[in-house]
FILO-500438 format. One record per residue: residue in one letter; x, y, z of N, C-alpha, C, O, CB in turn. Coordinates in steps of 0.1 Angstrom, whole numbers, plus 2048, in hexadecimal, padded with zeros to 3 digits. Glycine has a CB too. Layout:
aXYZXYZXYZXYZXYZ...
***
This chain:
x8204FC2CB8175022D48184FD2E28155032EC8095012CFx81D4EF2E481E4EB2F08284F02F48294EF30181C4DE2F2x8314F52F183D4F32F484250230384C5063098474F32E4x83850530383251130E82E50D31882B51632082751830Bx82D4FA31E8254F832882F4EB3288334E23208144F7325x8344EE33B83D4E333E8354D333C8294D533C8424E434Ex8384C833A8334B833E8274BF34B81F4C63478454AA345x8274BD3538204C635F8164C935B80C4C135B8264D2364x8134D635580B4DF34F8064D13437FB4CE3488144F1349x8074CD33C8034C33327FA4B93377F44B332F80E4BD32Bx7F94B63477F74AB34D7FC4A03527F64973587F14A9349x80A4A034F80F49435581649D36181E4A435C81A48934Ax81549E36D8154A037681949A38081748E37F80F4A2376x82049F39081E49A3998174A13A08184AD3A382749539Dx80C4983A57FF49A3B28064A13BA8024AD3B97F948C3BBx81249F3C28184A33CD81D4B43C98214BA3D28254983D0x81C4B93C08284C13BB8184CB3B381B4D73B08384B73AFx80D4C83B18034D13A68004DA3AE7FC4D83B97F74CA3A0x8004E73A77F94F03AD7F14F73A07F44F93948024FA3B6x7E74F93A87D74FF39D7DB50C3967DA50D3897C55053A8x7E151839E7E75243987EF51E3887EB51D37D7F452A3A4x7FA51B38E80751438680550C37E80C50C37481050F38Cx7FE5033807FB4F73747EF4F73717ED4FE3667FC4E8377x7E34F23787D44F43737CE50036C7CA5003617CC4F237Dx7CE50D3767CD5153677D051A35D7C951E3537CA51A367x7DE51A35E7E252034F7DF5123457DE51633A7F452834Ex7DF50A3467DD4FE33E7CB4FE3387CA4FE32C7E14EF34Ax7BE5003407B55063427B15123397A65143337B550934Dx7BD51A33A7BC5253317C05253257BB52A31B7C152E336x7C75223257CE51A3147C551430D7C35163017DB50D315x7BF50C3137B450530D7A350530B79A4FD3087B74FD311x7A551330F79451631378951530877D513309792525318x7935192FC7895142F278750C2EF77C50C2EA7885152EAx78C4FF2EF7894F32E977B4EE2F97704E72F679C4E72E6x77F4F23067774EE30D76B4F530D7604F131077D4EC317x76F50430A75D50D3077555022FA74A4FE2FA75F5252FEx75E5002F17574FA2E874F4EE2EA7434EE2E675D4F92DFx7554E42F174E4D92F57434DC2FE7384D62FC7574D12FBx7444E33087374E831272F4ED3077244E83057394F4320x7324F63017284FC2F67204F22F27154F12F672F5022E8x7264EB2EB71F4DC2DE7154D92EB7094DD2EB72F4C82D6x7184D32F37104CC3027014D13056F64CC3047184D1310x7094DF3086FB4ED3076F54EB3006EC4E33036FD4FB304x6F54F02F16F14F02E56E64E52E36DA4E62E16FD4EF2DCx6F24D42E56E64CB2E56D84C62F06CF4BD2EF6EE4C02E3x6DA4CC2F76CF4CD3066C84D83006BC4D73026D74D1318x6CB4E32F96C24EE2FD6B84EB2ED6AD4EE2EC6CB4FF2FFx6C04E42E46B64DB2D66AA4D32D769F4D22D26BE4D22CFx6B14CD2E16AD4BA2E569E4C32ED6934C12E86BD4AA2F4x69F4C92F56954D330268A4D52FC67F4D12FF69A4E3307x68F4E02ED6834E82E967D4E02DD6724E12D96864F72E5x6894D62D967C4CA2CD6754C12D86694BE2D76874BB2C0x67D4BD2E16704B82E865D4C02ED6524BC2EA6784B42F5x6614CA2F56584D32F564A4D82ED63E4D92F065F4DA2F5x6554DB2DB64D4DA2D46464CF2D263A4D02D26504DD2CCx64C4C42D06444B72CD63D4B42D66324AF2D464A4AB2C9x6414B42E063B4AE2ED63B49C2EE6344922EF6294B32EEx6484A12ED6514902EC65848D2FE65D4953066654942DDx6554802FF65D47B30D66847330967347130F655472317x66446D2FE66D4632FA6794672EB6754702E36624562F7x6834612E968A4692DF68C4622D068A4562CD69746C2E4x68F46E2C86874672BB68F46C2B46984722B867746A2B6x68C4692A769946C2966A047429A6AC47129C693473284x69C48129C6A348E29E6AC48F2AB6B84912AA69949929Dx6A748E2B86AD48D2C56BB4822BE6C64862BB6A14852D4x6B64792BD6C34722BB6CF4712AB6D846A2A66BC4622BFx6C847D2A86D347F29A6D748B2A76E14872AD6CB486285x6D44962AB6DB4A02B46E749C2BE6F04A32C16D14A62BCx6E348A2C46EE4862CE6F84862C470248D2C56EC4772D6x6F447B2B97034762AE7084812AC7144822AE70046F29Fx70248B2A770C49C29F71449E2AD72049E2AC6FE4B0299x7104A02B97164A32C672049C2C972A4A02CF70E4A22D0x71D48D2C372C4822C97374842C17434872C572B4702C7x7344832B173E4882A97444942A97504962A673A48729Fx73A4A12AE7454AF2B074C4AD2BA7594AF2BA73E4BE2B2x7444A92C374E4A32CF75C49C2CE76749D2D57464992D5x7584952C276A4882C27734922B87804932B97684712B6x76849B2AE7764A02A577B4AE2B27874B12B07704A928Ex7754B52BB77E4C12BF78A4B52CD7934BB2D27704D22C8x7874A92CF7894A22D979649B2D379F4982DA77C49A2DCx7964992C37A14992BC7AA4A52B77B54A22B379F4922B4x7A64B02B67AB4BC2B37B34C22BC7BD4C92BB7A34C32B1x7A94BE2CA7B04C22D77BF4B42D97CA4BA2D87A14C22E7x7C04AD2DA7CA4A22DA7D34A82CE7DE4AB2D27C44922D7x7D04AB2C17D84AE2B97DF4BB2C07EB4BB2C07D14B02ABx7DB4C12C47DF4CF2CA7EB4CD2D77F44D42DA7D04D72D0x7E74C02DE7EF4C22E97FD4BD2E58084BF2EB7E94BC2F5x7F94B52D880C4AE2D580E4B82CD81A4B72CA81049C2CAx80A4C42C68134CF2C58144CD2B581F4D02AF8234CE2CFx8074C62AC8054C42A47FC4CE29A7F64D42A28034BA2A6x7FA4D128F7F14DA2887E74D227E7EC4C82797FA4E5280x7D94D727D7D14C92767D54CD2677CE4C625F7BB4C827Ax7DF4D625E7E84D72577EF4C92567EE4C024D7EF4E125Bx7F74CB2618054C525C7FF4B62678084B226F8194D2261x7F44AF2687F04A626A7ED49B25E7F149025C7E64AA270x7E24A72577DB49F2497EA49A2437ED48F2417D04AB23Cx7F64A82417FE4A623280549D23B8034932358074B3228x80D49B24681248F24480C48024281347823E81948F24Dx7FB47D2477F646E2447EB46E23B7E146823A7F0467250x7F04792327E647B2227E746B21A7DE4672127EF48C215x7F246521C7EF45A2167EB44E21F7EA4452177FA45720Fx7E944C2297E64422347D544A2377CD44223B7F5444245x7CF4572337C54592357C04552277B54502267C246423Bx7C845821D7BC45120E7BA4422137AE43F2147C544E1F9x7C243A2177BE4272197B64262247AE41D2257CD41B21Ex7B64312307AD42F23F79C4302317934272317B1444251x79A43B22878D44022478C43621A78443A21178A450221x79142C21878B42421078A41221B782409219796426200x79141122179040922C78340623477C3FC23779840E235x78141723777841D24276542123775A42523B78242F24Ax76A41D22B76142522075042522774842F22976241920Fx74F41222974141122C73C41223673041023873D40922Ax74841624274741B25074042824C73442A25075641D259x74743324174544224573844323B73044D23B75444C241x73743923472743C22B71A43423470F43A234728432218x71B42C23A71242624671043425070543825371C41624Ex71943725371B44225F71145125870A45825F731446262x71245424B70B45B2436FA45C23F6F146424071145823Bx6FA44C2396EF4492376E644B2456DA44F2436F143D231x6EB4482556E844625E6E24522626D64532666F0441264x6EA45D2606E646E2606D947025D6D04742646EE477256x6D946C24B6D04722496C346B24D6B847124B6D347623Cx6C345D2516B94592536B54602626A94632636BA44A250x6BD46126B6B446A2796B24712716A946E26A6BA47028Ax6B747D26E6B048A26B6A348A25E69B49325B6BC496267x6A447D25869847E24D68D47B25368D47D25F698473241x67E47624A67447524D66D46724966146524A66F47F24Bx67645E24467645324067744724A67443C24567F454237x67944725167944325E67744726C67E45026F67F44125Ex67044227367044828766F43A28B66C43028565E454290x67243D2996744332A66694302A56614392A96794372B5x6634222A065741E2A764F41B29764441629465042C2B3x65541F29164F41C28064E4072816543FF28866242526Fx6434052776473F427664C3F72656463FD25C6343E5279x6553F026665D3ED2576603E124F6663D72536683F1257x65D3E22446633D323D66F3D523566E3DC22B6573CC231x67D3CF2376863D023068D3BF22A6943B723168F3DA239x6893BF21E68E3AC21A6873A422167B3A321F69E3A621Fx68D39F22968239223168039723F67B39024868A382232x6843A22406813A22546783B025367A3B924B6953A5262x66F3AF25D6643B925E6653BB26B6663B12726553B625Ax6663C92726653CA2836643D92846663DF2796743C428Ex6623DF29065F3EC29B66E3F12976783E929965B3E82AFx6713FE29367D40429467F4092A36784102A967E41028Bx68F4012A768D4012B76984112B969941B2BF6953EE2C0x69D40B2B06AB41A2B46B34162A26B440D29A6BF4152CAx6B74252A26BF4282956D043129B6D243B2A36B143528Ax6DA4292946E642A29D6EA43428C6E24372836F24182A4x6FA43728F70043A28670443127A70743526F70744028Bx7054212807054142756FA4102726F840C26770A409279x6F241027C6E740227A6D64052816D340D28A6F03F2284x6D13FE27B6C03FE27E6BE3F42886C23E82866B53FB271x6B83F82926B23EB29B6A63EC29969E3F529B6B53EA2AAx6A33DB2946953D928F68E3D229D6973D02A56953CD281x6833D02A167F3C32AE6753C12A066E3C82996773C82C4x6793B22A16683A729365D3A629E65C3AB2A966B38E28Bx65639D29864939A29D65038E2A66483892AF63B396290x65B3892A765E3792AE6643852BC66637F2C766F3692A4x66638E2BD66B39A2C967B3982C668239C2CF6663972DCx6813922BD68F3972B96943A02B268F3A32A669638F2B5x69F3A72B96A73B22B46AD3AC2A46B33A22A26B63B72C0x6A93B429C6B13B52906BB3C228E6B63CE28C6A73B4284x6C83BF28E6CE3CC2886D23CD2766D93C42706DB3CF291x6CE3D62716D13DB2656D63E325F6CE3ED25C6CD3DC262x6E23E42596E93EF2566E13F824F6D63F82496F33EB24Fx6EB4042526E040C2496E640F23C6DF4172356DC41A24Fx6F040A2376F74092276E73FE2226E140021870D3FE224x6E53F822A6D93EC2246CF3F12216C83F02176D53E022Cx6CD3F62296C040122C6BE40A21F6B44082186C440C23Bx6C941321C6C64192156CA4152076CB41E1FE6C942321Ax6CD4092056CD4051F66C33F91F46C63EF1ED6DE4011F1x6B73F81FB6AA3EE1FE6A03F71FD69F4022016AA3E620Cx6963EE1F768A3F21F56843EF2046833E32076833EC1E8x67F3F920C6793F921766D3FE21966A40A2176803FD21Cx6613F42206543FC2216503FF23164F3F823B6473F421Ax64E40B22F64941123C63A40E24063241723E64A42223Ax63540224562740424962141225261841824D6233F8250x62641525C62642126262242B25B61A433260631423267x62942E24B62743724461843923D61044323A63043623Dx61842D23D60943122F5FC42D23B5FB42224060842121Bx5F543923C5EB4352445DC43123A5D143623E5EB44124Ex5DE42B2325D642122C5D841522A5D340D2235D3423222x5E44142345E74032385DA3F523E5D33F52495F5404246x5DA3ED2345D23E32365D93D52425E23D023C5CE3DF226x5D93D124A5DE3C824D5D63BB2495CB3BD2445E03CA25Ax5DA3AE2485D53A12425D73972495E139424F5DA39E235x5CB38E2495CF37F2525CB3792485C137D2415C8379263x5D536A2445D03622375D135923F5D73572495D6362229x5C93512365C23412435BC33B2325B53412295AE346257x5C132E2335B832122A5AD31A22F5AC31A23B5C1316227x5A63142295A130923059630122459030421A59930E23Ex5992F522D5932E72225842EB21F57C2F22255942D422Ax5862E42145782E720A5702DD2125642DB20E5792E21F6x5742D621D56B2CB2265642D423155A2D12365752BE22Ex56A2DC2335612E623D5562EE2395542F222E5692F0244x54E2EF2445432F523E53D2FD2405312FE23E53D2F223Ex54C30A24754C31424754B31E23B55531D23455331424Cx54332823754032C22F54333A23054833C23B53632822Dx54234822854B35422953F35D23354036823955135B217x53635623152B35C23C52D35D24C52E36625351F35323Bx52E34F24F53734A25F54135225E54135B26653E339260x54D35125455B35825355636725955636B265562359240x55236E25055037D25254638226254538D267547383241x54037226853B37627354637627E54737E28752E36D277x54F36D27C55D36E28656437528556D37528C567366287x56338027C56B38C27656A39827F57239F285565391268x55939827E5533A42845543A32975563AA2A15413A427Dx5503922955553922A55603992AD55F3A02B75573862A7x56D3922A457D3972A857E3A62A95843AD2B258839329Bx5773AC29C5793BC29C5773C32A657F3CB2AB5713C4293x56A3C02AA55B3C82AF5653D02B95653DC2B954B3BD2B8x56E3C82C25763D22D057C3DA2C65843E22CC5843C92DDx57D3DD2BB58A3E62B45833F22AE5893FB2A95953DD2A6x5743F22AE56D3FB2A457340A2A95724122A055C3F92A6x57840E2B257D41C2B158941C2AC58C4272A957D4232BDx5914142AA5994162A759E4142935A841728D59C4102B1x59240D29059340328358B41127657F4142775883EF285x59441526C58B41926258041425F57D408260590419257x57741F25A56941925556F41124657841523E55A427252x5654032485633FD23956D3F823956E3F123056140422Cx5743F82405863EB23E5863E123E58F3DA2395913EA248x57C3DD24457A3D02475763C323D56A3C023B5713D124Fx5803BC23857A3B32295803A722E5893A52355813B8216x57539E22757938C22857B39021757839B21256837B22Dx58238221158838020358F37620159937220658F38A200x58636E1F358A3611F25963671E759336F1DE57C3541EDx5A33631E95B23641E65B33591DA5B835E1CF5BD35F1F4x5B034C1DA5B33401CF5A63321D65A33311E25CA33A1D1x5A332D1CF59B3251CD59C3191C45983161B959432B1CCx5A63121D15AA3041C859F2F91CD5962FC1D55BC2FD1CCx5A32EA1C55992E21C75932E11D55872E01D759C2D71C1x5A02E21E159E2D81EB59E2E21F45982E11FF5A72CC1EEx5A42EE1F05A72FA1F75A23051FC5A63002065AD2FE1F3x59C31020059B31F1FE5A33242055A4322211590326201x5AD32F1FE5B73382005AD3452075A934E1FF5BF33B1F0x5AC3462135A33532155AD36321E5B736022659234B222x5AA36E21C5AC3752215A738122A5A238B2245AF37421Cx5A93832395A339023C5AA39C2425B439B24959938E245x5A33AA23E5AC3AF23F5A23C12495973C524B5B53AF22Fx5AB3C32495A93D22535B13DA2545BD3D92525A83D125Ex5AC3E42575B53F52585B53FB2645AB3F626A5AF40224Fx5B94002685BF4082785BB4192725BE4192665D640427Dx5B84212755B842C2795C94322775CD43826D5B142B288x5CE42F2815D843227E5E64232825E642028D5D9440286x5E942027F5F041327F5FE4132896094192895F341026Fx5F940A28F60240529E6043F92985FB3F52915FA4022B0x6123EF2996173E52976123DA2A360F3CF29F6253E8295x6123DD2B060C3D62BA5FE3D42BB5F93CA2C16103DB2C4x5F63DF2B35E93E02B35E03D22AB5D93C92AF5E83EE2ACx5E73D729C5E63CD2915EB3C02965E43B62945EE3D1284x5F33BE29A5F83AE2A15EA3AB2A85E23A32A26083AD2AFx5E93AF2B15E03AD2BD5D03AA2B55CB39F2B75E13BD2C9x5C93B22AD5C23B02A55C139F2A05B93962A45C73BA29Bx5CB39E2985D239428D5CB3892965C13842925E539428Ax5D23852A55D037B2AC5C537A2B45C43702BB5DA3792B2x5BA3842B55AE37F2B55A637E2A959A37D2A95A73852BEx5AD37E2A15A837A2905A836A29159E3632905B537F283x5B43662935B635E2915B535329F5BC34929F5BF36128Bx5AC3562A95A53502B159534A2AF59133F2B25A63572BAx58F3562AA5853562A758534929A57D34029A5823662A5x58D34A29258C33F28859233428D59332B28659234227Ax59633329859A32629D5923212A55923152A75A53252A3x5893292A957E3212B05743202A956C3182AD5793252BCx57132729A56A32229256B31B28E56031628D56832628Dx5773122885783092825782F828E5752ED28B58530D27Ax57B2FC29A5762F22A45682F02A65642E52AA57B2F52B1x55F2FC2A35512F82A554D2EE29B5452E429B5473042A4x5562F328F5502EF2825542DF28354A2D927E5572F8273x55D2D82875662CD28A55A2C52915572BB28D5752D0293x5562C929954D2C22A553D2C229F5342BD2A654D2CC2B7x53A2C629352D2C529352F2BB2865272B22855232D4290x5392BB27F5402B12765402A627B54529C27554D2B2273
***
């Protein structure tokens, strides 16, 4: 097929010597489909990305917007290699059959590349995950920051990036707090059987901490709870519910929880 179009017309050219008639368009024209197709995909993805935003009434981009970029990059690279296959005068025929055996060893080489790259799919376009979910996977818990075609970016509670494959991802038991909106959050705190703080005081520092959150906090969520009760010990726990559950919210909560009992236990220190 190339063999219709001088070196020139192909692009290796001299500047001094090109003319647009003679070289640029018929070259242009030869190839208009592979270049309608690419503007197409472009189009296509702007005029998707537009009207899901719209509907949602989204600013920012989320599972789906960014499964639409990935489908766009990849159609993009296979007509981008189709088109290259085309200009050396090759057929995607007589491509495969001559590296049919150099492509079985690339797909087993490449295995956990092309199943990571999969799994990755279906997780933008599922519902098992969004940007902004808090997740627990093994030992690391954090804000889903971005989801790639490999890997999860987690941010923890310390504000570091965790990345996570998503072969891991999807062969791990993973919990969505984001999901279950009967999520309880918990602050656990001990303290010596020498204090003489009692679950009365406790539950008055409770209500203190809350009180700024009441619009926001389910009715009745709110529980103190003795956990274990050793000799020297009490294992205590409190806990609360959000309305609808923010990961920054519940932090922020947590640590005037846990103020309020730090200055309880300093009052309690000084009258000791």
């Amino acid at each position: 097929m190339c063999g219709k179009f001088s070196n020139d017309t192909l692009g290796i050219v001299n500047l001094h010597r090109m003319n647009w008639n003679e070289d640029i368009f018929p070259w242009l024209r030869y190839y208009r489909h592979y270049i309608f197709l690419i503007f197409a995909a472009i189009a296509l993805r702007l005029l998707i990305v537009a009207l899901y935003r719209k509907r949602k009434k989204l600013k920012k981009k989320d599972n789906f917007i960014i499964g639409i970029n990935n489908v766009t990059l990849v159609v993009g690279l296979i007509w981008l290699f189709m088109f290259v296959l085309n200009l050396l005068g090759i057929t995607i025929r007589e491509f495969f059959t001559s590296i049919t055996i150099i492509a079985a060893a690339l797909a087993i080489v490449f295995r956990d590349y092309i199943v990571n790259g999969l799994n990755g799919m279906i997780m933008m376009f599922g519902d098992n995950y969004r940007i902004g979910d808090y997740i627990e996977i093994g030992d690391n818990k954090g804000i889903i920051e971005d989801l790639t075609l490999m890997s999860v970016h987690l941010k923890n509670d310390e504000d570091n990036t965790v990345i996570i494959p998503n072969n891991h991802i999807a062969s791990s038991v993973v919990i969505n707090y984001s999901k279950n909106p009967r999520h309880f959050s918990t602050v656990d705190f001990e303290l010596t059987t020498v204090h003489s703080i009692n679950p009365e005081r406790l539950e008055q520092a409770m209500d203190k901490a809350l009180k700024p959150y009441e619009a926001i906090l389910r009715e009745d969520s709110q529980q103190l709870k003795v956990v274990e009760y050793k000799t020297d010990i009490i294992h205590y726990r409190m806990r609360f519910g959000l309305k609808k559950y923010e990961h920054s919210i519940s932090r922020e909560i947590k640590q005037e929880l846990y103020r309020e009992l730090l200055e309880l236990i300093e009052v309690d220190k000084k009258k000791n």
